[in-house]
TORMAR-634617 format. One record per residue (C-alpha): residue in three letters; chain; x, y negated, z negated. Coordinates in steps of 0.25 Angstrom, whole numbers, m for minus. Example, Ala and Ser with C-alpha at 12.3 -4.5 7.8 and 13.67 -1.06 7.14 Angstrom:
2
+--------+--------+-------+-------+-------+
| residu | chaine |  east | north |    up |
+--------+--------+-------+-------+-------+
|    Ala |      A |    49 |    18 |   m31 |
|    Ser |      A |    55 |     4 |   m29 |
+--------+--------+-------+-------+-------+
This chain:
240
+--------+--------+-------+-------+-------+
| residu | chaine |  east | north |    up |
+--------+--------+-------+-------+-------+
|    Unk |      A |   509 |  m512 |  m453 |
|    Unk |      A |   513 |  m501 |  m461 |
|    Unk |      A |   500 |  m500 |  m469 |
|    Unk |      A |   492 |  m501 |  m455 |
|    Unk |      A |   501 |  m491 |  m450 |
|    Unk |      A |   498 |  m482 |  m461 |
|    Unk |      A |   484 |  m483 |  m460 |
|    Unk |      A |   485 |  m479 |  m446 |
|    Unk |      A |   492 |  m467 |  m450 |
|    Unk |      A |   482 |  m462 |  m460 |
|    Unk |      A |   472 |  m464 |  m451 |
|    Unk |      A |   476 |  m456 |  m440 |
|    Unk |      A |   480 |  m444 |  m449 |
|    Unk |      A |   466 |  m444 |  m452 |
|    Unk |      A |   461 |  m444 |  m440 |
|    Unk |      A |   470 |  m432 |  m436 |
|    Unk |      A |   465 |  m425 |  m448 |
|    Unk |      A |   451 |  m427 |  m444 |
|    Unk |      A |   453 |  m423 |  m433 |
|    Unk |      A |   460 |  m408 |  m436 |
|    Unk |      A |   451 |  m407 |  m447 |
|    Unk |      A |   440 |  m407 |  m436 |
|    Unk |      A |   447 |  m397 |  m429 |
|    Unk |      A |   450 |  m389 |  m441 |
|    Unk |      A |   435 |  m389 |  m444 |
|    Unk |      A |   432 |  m387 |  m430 |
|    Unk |      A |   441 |  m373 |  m428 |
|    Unk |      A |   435 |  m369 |  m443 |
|    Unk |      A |   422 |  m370 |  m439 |
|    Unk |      A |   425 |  m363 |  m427 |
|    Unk |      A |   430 |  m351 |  m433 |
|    Unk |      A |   443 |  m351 |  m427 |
|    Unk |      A |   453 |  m343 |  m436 |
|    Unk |      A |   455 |  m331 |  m430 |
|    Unk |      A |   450 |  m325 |  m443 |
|    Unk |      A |   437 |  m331 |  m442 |
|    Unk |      A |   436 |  m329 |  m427 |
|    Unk |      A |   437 |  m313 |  m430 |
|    Unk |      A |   428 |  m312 |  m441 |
|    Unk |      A |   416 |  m319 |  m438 |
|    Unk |      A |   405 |  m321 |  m451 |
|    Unk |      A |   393 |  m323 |  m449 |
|    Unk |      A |   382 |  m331 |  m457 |
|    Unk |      A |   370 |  m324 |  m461 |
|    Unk |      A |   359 |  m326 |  m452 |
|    Unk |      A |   351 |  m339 |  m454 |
|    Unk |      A |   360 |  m346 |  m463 |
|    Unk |      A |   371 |  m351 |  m451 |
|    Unk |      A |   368 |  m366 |  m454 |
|    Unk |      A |   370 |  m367 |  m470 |
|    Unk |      A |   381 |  m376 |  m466 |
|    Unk |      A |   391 |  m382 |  m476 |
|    Unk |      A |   402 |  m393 |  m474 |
|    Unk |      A |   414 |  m391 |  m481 |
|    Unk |      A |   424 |  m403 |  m482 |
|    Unk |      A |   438 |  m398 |  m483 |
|    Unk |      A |   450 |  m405 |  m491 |
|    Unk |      A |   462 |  m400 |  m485 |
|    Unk |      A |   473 |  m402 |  m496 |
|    Unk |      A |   485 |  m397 |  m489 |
|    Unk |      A |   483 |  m384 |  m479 |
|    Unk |      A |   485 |  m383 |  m467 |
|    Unk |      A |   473 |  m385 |  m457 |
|    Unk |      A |   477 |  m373 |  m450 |
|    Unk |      A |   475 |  m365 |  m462 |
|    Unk |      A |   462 |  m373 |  m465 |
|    Unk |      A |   456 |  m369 |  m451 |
|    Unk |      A |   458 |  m355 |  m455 |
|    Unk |      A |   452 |  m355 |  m470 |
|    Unk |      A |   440 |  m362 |  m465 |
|    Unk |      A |   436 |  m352 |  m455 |
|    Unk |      A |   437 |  m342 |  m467 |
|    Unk |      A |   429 |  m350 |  m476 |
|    Unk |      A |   421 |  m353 |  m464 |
|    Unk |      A |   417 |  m337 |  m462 |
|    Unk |      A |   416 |  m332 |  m476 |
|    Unk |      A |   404 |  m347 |  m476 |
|    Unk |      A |   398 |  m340 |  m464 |
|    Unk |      A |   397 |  m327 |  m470 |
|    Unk |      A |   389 |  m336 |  m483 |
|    Unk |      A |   379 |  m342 |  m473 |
|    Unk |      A |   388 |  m355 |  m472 |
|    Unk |      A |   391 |  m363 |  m459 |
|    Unk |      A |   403 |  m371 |  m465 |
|    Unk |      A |   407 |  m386 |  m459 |
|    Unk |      A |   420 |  m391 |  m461 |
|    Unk |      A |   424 |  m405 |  m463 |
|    Unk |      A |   441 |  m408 |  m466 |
|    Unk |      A |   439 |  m421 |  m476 |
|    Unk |      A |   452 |  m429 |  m478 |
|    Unk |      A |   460 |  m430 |  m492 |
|    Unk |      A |   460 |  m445 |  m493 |
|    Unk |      A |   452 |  m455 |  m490 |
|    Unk |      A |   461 |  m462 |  m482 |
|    Unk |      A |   460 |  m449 |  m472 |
|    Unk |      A |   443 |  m450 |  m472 |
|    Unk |      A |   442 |  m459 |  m460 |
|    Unk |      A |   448 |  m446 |  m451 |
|    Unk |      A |   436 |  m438 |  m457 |
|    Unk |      A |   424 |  m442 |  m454 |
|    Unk |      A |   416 |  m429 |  m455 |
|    Unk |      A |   422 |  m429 |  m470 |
|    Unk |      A |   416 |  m441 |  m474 |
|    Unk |      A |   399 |  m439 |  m473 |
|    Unk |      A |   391 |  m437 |  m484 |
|    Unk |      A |   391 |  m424 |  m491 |
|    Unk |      A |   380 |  m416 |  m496 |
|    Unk |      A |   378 |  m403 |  m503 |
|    Unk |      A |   385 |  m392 |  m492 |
|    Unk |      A |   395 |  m401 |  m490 |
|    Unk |      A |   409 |  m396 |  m499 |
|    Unk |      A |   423 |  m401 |  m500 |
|    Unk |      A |   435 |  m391 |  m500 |
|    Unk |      A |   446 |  m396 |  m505 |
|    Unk |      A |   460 |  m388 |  m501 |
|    Unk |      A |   469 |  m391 |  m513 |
|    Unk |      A |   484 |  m392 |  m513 |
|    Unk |      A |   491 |  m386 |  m527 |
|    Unk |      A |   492 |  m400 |  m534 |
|    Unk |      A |   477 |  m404 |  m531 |
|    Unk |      A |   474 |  m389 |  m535 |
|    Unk |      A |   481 |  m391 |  m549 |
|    Unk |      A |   472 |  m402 |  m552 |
|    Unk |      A |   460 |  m390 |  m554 |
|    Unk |      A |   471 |  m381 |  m563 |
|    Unk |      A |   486 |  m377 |  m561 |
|    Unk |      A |   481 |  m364 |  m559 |
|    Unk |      A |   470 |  m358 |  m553 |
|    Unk |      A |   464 |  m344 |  m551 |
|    Unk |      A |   455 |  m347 |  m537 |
|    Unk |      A |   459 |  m354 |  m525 |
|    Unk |      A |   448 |  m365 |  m527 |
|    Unk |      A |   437 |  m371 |  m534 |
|    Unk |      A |   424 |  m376 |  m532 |
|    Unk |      A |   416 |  m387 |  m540 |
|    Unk |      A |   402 |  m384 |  m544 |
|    Unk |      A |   394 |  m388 |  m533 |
|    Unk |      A |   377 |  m391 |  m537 |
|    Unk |      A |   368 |  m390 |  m524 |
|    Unk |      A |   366 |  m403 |  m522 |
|    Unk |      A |   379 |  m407 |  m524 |
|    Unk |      A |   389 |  m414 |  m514 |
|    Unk |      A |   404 |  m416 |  m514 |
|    Unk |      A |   405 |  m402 |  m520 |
|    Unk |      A |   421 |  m397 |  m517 |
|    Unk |      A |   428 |  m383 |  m519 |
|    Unk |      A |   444 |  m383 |  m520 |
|    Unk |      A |   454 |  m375 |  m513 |
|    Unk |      A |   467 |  m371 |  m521 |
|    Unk |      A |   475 |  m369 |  m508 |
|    Unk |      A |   489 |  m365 |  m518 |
|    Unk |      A |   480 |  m355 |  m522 |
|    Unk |      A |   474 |  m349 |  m509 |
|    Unk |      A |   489 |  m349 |  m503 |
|    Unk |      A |   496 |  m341 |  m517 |
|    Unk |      A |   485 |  m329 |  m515 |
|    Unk |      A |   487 |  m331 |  m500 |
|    Unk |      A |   502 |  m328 |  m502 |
|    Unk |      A |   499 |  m316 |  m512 |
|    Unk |      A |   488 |  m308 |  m505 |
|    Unk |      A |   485 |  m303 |  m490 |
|    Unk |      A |   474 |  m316 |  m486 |
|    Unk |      A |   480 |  m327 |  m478 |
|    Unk |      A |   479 |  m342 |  m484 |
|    Unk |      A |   468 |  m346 |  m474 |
|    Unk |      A |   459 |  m335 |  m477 |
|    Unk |      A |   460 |  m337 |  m492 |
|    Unk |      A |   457 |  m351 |  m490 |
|    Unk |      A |   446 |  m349 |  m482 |
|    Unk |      A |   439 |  m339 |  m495 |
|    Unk |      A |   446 |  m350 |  m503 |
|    Unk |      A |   436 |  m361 |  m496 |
|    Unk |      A |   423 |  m352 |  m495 |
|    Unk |      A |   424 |  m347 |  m511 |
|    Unk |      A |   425 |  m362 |  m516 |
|    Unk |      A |   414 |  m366 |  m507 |
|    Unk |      A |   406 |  m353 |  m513 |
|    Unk |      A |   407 |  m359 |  m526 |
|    Unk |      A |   401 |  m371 |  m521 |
|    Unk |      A |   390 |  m364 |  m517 |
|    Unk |      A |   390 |  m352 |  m527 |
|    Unk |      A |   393 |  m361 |  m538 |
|    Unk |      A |   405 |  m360 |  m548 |
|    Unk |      A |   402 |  m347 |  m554 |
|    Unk |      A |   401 |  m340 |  m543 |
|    Unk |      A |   412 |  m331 |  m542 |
|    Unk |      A |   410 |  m316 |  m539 |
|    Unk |      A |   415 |  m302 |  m538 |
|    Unk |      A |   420 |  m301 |  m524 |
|    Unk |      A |   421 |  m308 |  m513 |
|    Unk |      A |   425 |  m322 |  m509 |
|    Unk |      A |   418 |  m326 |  m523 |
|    Unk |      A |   427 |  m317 |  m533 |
|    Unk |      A |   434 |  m327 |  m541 |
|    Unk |      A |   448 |  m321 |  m537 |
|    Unk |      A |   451 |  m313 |  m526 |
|    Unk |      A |   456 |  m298 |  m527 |
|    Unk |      A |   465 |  m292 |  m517 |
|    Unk |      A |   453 |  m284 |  m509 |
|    Unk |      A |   449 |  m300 |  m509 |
|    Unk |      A |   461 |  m304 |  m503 |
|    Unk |      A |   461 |  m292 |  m493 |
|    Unk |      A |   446 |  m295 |  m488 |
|    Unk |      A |   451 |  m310 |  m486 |
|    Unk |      A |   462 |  m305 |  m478 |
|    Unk |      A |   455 |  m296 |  m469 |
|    Unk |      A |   442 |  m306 |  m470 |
|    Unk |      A |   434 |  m313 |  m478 |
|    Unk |      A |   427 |  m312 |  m494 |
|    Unk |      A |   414 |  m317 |  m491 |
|    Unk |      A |   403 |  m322 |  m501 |
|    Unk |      A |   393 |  m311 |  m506 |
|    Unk |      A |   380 |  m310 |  m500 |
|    Unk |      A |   374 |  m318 |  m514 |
|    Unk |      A |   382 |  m328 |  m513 |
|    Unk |      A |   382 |  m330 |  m498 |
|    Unk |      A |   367 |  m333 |  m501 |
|    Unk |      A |   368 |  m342 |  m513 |
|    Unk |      A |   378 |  m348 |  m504 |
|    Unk |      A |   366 |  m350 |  m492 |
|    Unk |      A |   355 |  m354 |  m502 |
|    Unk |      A |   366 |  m365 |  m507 |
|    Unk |      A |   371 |  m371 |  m494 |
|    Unk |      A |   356 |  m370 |  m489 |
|    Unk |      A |   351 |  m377 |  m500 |
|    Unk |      A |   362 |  m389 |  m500 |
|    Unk |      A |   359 |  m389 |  m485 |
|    Unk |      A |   345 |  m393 |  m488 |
|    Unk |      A |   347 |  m404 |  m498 |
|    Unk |      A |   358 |  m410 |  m491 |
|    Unk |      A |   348 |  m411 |  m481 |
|    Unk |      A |   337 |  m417 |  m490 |
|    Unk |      A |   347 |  m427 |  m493 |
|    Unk |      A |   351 |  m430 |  m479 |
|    Unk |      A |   334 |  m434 |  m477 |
|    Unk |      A |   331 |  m440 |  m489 |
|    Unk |      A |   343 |  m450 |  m484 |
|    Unk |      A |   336 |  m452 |  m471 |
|    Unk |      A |   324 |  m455 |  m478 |
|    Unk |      A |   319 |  m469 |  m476 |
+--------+--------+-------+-------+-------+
């Protein structure tokens, strides 16, 4: 009985996450921090469907504050040309069956982003000076990741003027930037400098670090071209 019982329970947990992760996604997609609502981005003319998904890991934040970074994320994406999707994924197997949009195939727009607490962070280094990393991601490959050091985005939150959701949300957007841009590709300024200087940290306070025009295009030419072989995969499989 105890085991059944059990069972039950685990079940209907995930259930209830799937279902506030769909709202979560919902309200994110809608742009419904208050922040997002007044600053409006939007993409460059004719590149409004260069859609990628992004399944998120959450570690241990709240989903409140995840609503809130994603619609950062969510505009500094638009400004690049991106129309993001996101997908909340469970953190155990035992929690899949309540996430039904998190189990489909993925193909090469399609990354994880996984929220680290401070022991799962140390398993990269005990010390770290970003707030994340990205694995090398080839064109055609799938399953690419980018990690979140969320111990790290709240000790800069607690020293400078930007609030812990809107550096998560330039947190999210500069890892998947690398998985586009590739490893090597910080710069010097903006949302892709390597570490963030004051004025950094006062342009994210009062709105957002953006990509530069470069490499808001590499990022169009990328997604674009992931986009199409995904889609010749997708044919060849339904190819007699």
């Amino acid at each position: 009985m105890s085991r059944d019982w059990s069972r039950r329970q685990a079940k209907e947990r995930a259930n209830e996450r799937g279902r506030l992760g769909g709202l979560i996604i919902a309200l994110t997609i809608a742009g419904l921090s208050a922040r997002a609502s007044a600053q409006v981005v939007s993409p460059p003319a004719g590149y409004a469907n260069l859609k990628i998904t992004l399944r998120m890991y959450n570690s241990g934040i709240s989903r409140s504050l995840l609503v809130r970074a994603g619609g950062e994320a969510a505009s500094i994406l638009s400004q690049a040309g991106l129309e993001p999707v996101w997908v909340d994924c469970p953190l155990t197997p035992a929690e899949s069956e309540g996430y039904a949009a998190c189990q489909s195939p993925m193909g090469p727009a399609d990354f994880a982003i996984k929220i680290l607490t401070a022991r799962e962070a140390d398993q990269f280094s005990s010390y770290h000076e970003a707030m994340g990393q990205a694995l090398e991601c080839a064109r055609n490959e799938v399953g690419c990741s980018a990690y979140i050091f969320y111990r790290d985005v709240l000790e800069l939150a607690r020293d400078g003027d930007a609030a812990e959701y809107q550096l998560l949300g330039h947190a999210i957007a500069h890892e998947i930037g690398h998985l586009l841009l590739g490893p090597n590709s910080h710069s010097a300024a903006g949302l892709m400098r390597r570490k963030w200087n004051d004025r950094d940290l006062e342009t994210i306070a009062r709105g957002y670090l953006f990509f530069t025009d470069a490499q808001s295009k590499h990022i169009r030419s990328q997604v674009s071209a992931r986009n199409t072989i995904r889609q010749d995969q997708v044919a060849s499989a339904e190819k007699p």
